[in-house]
C-alpha positions in Angstrom: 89.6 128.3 109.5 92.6 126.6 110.6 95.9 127.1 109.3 98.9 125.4 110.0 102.3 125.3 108.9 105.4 123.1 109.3 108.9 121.9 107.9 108.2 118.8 106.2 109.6 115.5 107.4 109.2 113.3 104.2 108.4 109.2 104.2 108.0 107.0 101.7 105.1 104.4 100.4 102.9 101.8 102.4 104.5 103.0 105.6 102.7 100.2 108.0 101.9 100.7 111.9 104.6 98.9 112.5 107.1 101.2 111.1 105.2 103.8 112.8 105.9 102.2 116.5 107.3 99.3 116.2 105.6 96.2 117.8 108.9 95.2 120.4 108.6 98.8 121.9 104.5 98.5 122.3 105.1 95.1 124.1 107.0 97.5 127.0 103.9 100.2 127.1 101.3 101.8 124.6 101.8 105.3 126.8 102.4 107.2 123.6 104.6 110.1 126.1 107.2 107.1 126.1 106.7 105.9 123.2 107.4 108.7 121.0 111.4 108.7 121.4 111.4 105.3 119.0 108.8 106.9 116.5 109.7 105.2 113.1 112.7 104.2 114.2 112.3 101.1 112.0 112.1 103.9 108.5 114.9 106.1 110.3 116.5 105.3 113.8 117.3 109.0 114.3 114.0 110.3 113.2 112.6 110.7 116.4 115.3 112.9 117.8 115.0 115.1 114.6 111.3 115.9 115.1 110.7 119.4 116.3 107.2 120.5 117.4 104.7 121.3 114.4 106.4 119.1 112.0 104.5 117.3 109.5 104.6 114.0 108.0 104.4 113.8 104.5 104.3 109.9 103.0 102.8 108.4 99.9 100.0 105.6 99.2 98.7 103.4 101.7 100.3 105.5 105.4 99.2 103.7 108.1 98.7 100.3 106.5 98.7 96.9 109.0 97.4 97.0 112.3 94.5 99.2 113.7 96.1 99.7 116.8 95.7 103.8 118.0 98.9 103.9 119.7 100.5 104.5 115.8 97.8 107.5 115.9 99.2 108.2 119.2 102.8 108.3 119.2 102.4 110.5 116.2 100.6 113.4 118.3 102.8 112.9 121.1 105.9 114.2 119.2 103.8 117.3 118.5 102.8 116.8 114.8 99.7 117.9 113.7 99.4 116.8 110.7 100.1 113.5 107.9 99.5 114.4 104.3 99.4 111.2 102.4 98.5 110.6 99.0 96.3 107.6 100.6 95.5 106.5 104.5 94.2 103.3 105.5 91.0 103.2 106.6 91.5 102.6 109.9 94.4 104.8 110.6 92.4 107.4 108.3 89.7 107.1 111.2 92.0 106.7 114.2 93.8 109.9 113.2 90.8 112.0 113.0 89.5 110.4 116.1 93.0 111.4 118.0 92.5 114.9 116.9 95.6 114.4 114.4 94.7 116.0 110.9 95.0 113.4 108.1 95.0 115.2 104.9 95.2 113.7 101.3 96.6 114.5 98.4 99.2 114.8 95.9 102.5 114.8 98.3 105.0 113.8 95.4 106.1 117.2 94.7 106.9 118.0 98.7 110.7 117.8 99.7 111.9 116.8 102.9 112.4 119.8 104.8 110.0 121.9 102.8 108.0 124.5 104.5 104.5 124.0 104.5 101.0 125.7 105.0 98.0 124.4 105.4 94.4 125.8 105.4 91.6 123.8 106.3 87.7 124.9 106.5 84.4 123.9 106.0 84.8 124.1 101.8 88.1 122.9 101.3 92.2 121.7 102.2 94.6 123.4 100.8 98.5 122.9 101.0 100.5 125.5 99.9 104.4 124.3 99.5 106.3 127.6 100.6 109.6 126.4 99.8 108.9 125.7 96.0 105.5 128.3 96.3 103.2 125.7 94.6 99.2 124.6 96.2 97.6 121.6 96.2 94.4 120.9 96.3 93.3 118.2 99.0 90.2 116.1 99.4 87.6 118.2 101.8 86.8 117.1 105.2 82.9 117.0 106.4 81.7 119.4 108.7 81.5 117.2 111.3 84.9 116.0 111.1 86.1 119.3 111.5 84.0 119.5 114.8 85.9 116.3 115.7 89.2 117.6 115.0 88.5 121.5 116.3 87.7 119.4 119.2 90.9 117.4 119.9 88.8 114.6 119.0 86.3 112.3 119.8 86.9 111.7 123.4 87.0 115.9 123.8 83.8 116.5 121.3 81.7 114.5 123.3 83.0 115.5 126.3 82.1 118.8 125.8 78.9 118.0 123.5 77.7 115.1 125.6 76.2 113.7 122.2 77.0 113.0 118.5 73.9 115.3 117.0 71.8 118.2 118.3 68.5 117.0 119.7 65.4 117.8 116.7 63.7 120.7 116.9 
């Protein structure tokens, strides 16, 4: 099981890639160690400075919208976030998160405060998020098994390094 927990640090909906990092500062480097001091600075120029390590993004529908680009997977890590709990991803950041080894959990997020202190358990039957501030669960959408492996992993890039290969050989 993994369990995590964190002050909340609450966004709104259909926050794009661009918002994430936006586009001027990836034009200078995608190195998401130097990216990470303008991390939404287009939501919140301060945000960035306010992040302390093991906080966790808490947005609406649609987080992650626009581009595909992994550096918005990235620069989220490299502030030392864990996690995004969104009512909704984008496919492609849904994907990029998970293969980044950033936990992207969904679910009902409209009754999470900024600031609110957060726990999350994650195993092979189920996500929950347990709001400690207003001591209220919710229920998430369960991650596959081998998407666990992926994130237990630090993902992709680390699962295979240490698996060498996707699936077991048959027996």
């Amino acid at each position: 099981m993994r369990v995590l927990t964190g002050r909340a640090r609450r966004l709104g909906d259909r926050i794009n890639t661009d918002y994430i990092i936006s586009s001027s500062r990836k034009k200078e480097s995608l190195d998401p160690h130097e990216l990470k001091r303008w991390l939404l600075e287009v939501v919140d120029p301060g945000f960035a400075a306010s992040i302390r390590t093991g906080d966790i993004i808490v947005a609406g529908e649609s987080f992650g919208c626009g581009s595909a680009m992994e550096v918005a997977v990235t620069v989220v890590k490299a502030t030392g976030i864990p996690a995004v709990l969104a009512q909704s991803f984008s496919r492609t950041y849904f994907r990029n998160a998970i293969n980044n080894g950033l936990l992207p959990v969904e679910c009902d997020t409209s009754g999470v405060c900024e600031a609110d202190e957060l726990s999350l358990r994650v195993d092979e039957r189920r996500v929950s998020v347990v709001n400690e501030s207003s001591g209220t669960e919710i229920d998430a959408k369960p991650l596959p098994p081998f998407v666990l492996q992926l994130l237990d992993a630090g993902g992709l890039v680390p699962y295979l390094k240490t698996r060498g290969r996707f699936l077991e050989a048959p027996p």
